[in-house]
C-alpha positions as CSV (number, residue, x, y, z in Angstrom):
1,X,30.2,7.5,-28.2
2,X,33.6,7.8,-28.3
3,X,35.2,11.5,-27.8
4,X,37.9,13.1,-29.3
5,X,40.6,13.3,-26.8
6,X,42.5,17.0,-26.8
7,X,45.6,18.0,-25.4
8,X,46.6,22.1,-24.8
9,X,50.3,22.8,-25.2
10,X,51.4,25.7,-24.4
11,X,55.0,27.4,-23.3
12,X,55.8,26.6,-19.5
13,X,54.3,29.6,-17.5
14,X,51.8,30.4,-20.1
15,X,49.4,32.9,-18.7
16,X,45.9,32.0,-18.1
17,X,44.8,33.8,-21.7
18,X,46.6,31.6,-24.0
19,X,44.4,28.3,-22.3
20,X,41.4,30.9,-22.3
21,X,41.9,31.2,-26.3
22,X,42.1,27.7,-27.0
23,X,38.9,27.0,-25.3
24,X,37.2,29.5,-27.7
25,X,38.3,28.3,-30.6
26,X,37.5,24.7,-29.8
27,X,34.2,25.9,-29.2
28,X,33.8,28.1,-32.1
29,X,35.2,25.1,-34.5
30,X,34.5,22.1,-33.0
31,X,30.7,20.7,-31.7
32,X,31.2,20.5,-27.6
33,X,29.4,17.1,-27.9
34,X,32.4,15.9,-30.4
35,X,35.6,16.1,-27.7
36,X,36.9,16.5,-24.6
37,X,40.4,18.3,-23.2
38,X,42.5,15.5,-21.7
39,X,45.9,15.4,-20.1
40,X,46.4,12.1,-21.2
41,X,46.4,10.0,-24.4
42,X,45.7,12.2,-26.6
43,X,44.2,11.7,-30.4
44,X,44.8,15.2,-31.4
45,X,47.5,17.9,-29.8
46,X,46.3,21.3,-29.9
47,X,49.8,24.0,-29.8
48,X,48.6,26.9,-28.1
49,X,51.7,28.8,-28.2
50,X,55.6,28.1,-29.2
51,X,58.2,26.6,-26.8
52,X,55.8,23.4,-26.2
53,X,57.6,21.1,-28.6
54,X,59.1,19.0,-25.8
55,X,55.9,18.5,-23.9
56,X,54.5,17.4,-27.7
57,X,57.1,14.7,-27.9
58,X,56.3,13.7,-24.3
59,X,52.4,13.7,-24.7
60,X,53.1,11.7,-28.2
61,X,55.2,8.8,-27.1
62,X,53.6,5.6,-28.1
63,X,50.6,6.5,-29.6
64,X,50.8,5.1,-33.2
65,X,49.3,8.2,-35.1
66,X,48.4,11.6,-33.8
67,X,46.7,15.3,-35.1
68,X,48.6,18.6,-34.7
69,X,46.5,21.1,-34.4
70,X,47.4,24.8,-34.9
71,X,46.5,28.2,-34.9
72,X,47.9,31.8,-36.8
73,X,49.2,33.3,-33.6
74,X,51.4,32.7,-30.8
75,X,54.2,30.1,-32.8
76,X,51.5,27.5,-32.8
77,X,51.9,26.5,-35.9
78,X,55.8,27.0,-35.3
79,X,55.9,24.6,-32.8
80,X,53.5,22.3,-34.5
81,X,56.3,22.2,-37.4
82,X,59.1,21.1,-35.1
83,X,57.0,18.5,-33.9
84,X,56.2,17.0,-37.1
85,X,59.4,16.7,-38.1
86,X,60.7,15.0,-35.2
87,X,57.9,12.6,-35.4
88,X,58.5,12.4,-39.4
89,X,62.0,11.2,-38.5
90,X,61.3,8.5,-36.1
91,X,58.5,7.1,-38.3
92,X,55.5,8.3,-36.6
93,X,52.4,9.2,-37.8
94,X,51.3,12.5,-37.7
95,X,48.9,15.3,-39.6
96,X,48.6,18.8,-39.1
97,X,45.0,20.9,-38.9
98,X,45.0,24.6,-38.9
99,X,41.8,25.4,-36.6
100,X,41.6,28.0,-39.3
101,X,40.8,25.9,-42.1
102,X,37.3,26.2,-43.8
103,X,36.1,22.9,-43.2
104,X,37.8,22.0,-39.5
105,X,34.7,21.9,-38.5
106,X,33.5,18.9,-41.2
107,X,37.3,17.6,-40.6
108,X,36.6,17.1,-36.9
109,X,33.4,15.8,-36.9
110,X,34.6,13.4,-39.5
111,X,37.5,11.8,-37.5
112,X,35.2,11.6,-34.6
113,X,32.7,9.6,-36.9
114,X,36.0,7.8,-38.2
115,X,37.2,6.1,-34.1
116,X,33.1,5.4,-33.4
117,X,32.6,3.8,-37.2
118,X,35.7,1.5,-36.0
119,X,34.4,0.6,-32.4
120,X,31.1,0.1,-34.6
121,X,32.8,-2.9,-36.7
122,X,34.7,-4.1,-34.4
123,X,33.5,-7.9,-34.2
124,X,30.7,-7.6,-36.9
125,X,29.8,-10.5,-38.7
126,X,29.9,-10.5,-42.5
127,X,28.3,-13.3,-44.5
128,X,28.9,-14.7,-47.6
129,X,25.5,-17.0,-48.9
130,X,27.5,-19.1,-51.6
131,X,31.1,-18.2,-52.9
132,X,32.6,-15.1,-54.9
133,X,31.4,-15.4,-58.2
134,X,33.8,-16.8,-60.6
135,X,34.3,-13.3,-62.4
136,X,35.1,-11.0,-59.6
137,X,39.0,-12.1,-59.7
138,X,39.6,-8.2,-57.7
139,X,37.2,-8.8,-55.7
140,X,37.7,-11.0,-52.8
141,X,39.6,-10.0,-49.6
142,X,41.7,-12.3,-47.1
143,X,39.4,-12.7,-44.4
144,X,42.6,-12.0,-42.1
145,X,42.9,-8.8,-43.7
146,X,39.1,-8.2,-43.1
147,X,39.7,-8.7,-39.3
148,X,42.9,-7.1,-39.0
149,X,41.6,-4.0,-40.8
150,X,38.4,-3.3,-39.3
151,X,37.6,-6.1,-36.5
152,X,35.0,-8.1,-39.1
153,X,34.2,-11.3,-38.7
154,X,34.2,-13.5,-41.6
155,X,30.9,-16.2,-41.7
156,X,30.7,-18.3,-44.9
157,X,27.1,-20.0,-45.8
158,X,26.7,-22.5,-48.1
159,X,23.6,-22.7,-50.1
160,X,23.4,-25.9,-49.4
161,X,22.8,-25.2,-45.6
162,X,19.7,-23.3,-45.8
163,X,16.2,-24.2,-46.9
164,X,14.8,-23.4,-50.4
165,X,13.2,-19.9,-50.5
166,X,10.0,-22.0,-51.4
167,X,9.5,-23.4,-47.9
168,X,9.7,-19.8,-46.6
169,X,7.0,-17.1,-46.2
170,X,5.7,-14.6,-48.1
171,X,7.6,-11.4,-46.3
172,X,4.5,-9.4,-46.1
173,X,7.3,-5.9,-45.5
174,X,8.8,-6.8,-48.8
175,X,5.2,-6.6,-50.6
176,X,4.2,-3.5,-48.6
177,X,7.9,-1.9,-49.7
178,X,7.1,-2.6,-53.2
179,X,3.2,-2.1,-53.5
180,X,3.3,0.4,-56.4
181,X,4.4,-2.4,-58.8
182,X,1.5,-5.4,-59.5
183,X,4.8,-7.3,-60.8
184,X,3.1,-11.0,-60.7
185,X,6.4,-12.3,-59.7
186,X,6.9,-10.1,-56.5
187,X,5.6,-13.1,-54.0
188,X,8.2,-15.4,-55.2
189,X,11.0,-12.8,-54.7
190,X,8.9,-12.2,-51.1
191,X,9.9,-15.6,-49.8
192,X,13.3,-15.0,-51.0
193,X,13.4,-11.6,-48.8
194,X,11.8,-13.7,-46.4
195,X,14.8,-16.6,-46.8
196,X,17.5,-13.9,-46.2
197,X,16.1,-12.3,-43.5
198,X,16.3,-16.0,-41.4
199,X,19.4,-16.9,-42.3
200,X,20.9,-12.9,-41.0
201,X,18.6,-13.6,-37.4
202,X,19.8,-17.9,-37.6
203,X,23.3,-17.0,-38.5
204,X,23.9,-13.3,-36.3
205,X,25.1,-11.3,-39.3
206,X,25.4,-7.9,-39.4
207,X,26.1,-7.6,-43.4
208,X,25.9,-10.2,-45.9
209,X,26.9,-10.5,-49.6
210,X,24.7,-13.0,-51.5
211,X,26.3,-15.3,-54.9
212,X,22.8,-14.7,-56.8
213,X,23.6,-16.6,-59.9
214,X,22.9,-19.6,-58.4
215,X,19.9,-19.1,-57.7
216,X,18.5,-17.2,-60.7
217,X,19.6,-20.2,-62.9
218,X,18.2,-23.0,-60.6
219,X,14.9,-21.2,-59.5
220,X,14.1,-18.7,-61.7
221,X,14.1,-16.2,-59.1
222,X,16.2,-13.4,-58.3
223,X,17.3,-11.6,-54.7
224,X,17.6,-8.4,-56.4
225,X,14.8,-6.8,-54.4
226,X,15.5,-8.3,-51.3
227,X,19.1,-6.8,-51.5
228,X,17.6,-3.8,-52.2
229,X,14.9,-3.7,-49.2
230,X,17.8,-5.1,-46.7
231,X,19.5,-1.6,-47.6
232,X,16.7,0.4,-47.2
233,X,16.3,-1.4,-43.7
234,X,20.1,-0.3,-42.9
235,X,21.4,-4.0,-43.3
236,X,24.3,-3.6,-45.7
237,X,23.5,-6.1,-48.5
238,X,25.7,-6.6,-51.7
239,X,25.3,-9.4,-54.2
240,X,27.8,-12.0,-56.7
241,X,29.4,-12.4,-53.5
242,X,31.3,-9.2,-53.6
243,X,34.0,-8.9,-50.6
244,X,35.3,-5.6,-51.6
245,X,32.4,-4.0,-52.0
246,X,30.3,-5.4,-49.5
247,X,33.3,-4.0,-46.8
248,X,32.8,-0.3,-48.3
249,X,29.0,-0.6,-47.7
250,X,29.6,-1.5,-44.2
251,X,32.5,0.8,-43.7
252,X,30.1,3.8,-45.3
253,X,27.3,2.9,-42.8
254,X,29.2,2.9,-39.3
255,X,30.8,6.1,-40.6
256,X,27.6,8.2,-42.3
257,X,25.1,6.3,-41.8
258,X,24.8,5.8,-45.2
259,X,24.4,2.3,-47.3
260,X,25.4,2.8,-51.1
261,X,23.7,1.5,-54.0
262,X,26.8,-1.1,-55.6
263,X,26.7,-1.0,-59.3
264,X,29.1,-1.7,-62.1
265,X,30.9,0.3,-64.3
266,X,29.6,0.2,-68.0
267,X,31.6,2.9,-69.8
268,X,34.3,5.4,-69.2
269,X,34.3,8.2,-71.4
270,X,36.6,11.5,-71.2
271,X,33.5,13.8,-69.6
272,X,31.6,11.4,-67.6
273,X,31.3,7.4,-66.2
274,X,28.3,5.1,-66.9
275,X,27.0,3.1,-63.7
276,X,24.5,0.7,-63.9
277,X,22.9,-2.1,-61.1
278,X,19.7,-4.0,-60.7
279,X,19.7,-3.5,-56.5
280,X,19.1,0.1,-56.0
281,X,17.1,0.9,-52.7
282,X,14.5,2.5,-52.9
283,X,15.1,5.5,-50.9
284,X,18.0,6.6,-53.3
285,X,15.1,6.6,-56.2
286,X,12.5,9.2,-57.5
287,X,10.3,6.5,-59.1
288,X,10.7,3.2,-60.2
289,X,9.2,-0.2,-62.2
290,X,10.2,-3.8,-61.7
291,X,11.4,-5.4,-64.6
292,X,13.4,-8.5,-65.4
293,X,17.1,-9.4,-64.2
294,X,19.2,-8.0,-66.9
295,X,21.6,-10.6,-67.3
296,X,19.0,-13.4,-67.1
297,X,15.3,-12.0,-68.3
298,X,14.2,-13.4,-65.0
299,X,12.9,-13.2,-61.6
300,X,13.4,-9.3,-60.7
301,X,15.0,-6.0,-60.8
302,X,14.8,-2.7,-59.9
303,X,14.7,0.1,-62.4
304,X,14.6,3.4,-60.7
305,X,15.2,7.1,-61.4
306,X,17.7,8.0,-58.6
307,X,16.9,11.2,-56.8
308,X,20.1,12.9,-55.9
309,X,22.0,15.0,-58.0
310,X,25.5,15.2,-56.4
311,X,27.3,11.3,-55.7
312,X,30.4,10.3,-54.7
313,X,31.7,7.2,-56.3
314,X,33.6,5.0,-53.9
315,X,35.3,1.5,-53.5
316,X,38.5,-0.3,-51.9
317,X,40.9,-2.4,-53.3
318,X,41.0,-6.1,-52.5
319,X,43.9,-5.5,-49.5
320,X,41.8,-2.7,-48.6
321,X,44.7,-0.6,-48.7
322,X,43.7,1.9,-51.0
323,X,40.3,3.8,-52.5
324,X,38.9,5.4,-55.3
325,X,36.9,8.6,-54.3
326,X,35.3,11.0,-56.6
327,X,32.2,13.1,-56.1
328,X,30.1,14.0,-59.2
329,X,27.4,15.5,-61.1
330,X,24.6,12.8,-62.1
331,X,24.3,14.3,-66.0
332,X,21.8,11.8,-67.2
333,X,19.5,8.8,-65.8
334,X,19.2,6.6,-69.1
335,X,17.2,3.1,-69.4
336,X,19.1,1.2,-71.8
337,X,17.8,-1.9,-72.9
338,X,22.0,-3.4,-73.4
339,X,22.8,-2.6,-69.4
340,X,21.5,-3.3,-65.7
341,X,18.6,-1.9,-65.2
342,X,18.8,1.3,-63.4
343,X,21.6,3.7,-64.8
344,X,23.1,6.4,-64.3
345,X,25.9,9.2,-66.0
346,X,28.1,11.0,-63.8
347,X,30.3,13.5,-65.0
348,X,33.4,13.5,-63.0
349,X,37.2,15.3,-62.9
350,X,39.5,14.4,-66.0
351,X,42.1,13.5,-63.5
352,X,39.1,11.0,-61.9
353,X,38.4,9.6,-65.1
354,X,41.6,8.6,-65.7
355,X,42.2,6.8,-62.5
356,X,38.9,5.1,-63.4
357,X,39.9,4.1,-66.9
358,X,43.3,3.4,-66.7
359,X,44.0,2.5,-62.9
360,X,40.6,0.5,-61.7
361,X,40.6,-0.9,-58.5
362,X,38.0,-3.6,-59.8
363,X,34.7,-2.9,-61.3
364,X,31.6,-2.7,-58.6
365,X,31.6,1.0,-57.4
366,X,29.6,2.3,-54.7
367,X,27.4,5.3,-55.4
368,X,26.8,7.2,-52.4
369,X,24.2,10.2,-52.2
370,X,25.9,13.5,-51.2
371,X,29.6,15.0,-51.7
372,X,30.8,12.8,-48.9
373,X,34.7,13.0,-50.0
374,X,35.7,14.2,-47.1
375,X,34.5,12.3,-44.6
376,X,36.1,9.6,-46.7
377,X,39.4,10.6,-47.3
378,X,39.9,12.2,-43.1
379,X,38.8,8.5,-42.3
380,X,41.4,6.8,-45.1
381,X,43.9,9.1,-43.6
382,X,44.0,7.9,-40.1
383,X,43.5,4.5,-41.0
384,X,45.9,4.3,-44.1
385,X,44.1,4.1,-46.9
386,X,45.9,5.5,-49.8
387,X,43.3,7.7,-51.5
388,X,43.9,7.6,-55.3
């Protein structure tokens, strides 16, 4: 794994205390298995004491974005101020940490997550079974941008190039997975697990996003389950062919180790936001049945109960240049009859709300367990992801 590379500064002639204090607050703040002190090539420049502004510039030359980090004593964060206007001036990228600050610790670890979740993507494969469907018009992202942004790898698959789900097996995992629900229908959607796993081995992917439609109205059948299992497995696994989402469950993944459930958004309200999806895994669920696909009355679904209380509501926009993130309080867990099958109400900040009503970035959301905010937001900052 990937360390995070720290440069002291201090004043020249510095006495060997001022090196000694650094060391103890890096250890105090920071987990020793999280960084290392370099000389060179720095990710994060750590101002010990005033008068080592010009050694900054020097250490910072070249590198395209870079952490100041500071302390109350000494003119760290003196010098550190200096520096960042300089850097401001000539258009580079900087931020400033105080070691001081109640979460540096969460901050740290989250930018270290943030290099090794990129070296993680870097020449994935994501694939596409089908095409975007019709509907998502925010929702599709230049594979260019896909590459350029995170190193993924693009792999369109036509329907018509793989067999039908009814020359596969029955996945006996899937019905061992599901084996509380007698559902008579679950072998059928078995094969169709069974169908997706081959063409993720056949095909090397490392994510796929699945245009379901197709086949619910020509088979009868529904991938909702599979989608769901693949999850729970730690394959991220999205469905209507959604690019933008299917890029924040992958992202979310190599940076928590988290996959989210994607779901759409059914209501916006002043206190609280309606979410509702028929792919949930399993493992974000207290209990659950297998009903119908909403949309269609066939095949399969999941309705579940989920288990956490506290989310955070996620997704990109289709440049993947900026991100909604909220964290919230799951209010209620209703079961609808009018809406996707598992549901959920989340209270969130008026000033959230808002963004969500009146400033969408499209409609899937990703509903991840936990307050993960700000792992989110250190990652958007390094990479430049506005965070609205």
């Amino acid at each position: 794994m990937r360390k995070l590379r720290i440069k002291f500064l201090a004043h020249t002639g510095a006495p060997d205390e001022i090196y000694e204090k650094g060391y103890k607050l890096l250890d105090t703040n920071f987990p020793e298995e999280i960084y290392e002190v370099v000389d060179t090539k720095p990710d994060i420049l750590f101002f010990l004491s005033g008068g080592s502004e010009r050694e900054a510039i020097n250490a910072g030359a070249f590198i395209d974005k870079i952490v100041l980090l500071t302390h109350d004593e000494d003119n760290s964060h003196a010098s550190a101020t200096e520096v960042k206007a300089y850097l401001d001036s000539e258009e580079l990228e900087s931020v400033v940490w105080s070691i001081y600050e109640p979460n540096i610790r969460q901050k740290g670890v989250a930018l270290y997550n943030t290099f090794n979740a990129l070296d993680k993507l870097r020449d994935q494969e994501l694939g596409l079974i089908g095409t975007i469907s019709d509907w998502l018009v925010a929702s599709e992202v230049d594979p260019h941008v896909l590459k350029d942004k995170f190193g993924i790898y693009f792999a369109p698959v036509s329907w018509d190039a793989i067999p039908s789900f009814k020359n596969c097996e029955v996945s006996e995992d899937f019905l061992e997975h599901f084996k509380s629900d007698k559902n008579p229908k679950l072998e059928e959607a078995a094969q169709v697990h069974s169908l997706l796993k081959k063409t993720i081995k056949e095909n090397h992917l490392d994510a796929i996003t699945v245009e379901c439609f197709p086949l619910v109205k020509e088979q009868k059948v529904t991938a909702c389950l599979s989608l769901s299992l693949l999850n729970d497995q730690g394959i991220p696994a999205g469905c209507e062919g959604d690019m933008v989402s299917i890029t924040g469950m992958m992202f979310t993944k190599a940076l928590i180790d988290k996959i989210p459930w994607m779901a759409n958004t059914v209501k916006v309200t002043d206190k609280s936001a309606f979410f509702a999806h028929c792919t949930v895994p399993l493992s974000y669920v207290k209990n659950y049945t297998i009903p119908t696909h909403f949309e269609t009355d066939e095949g399969t679904a999941i309705q579940g109960i989920l288990r956490p209380d506290v989310v955070t509501v996620f997704r990109f926009d289709n440049q993947l240049k900026k991100a909604f993130v909220a964290s919230g309080i799951i209010k209620d867990r209703p079961k609808s009859p009018n809406n996707c099958r598992t549901q959920i109400e989340v209270i969130l900040s008026e000033e959230k709300l808002s963004k969500l009503r009146n400033n969408p970035l499209g409609n899937h959301h990703l509903i991840i367990e936990g307050d993960v905010t700000l792992d989110l937001k250190t990652a958007f900052e390094w990479i430049d992801v506005e965070v609205i």
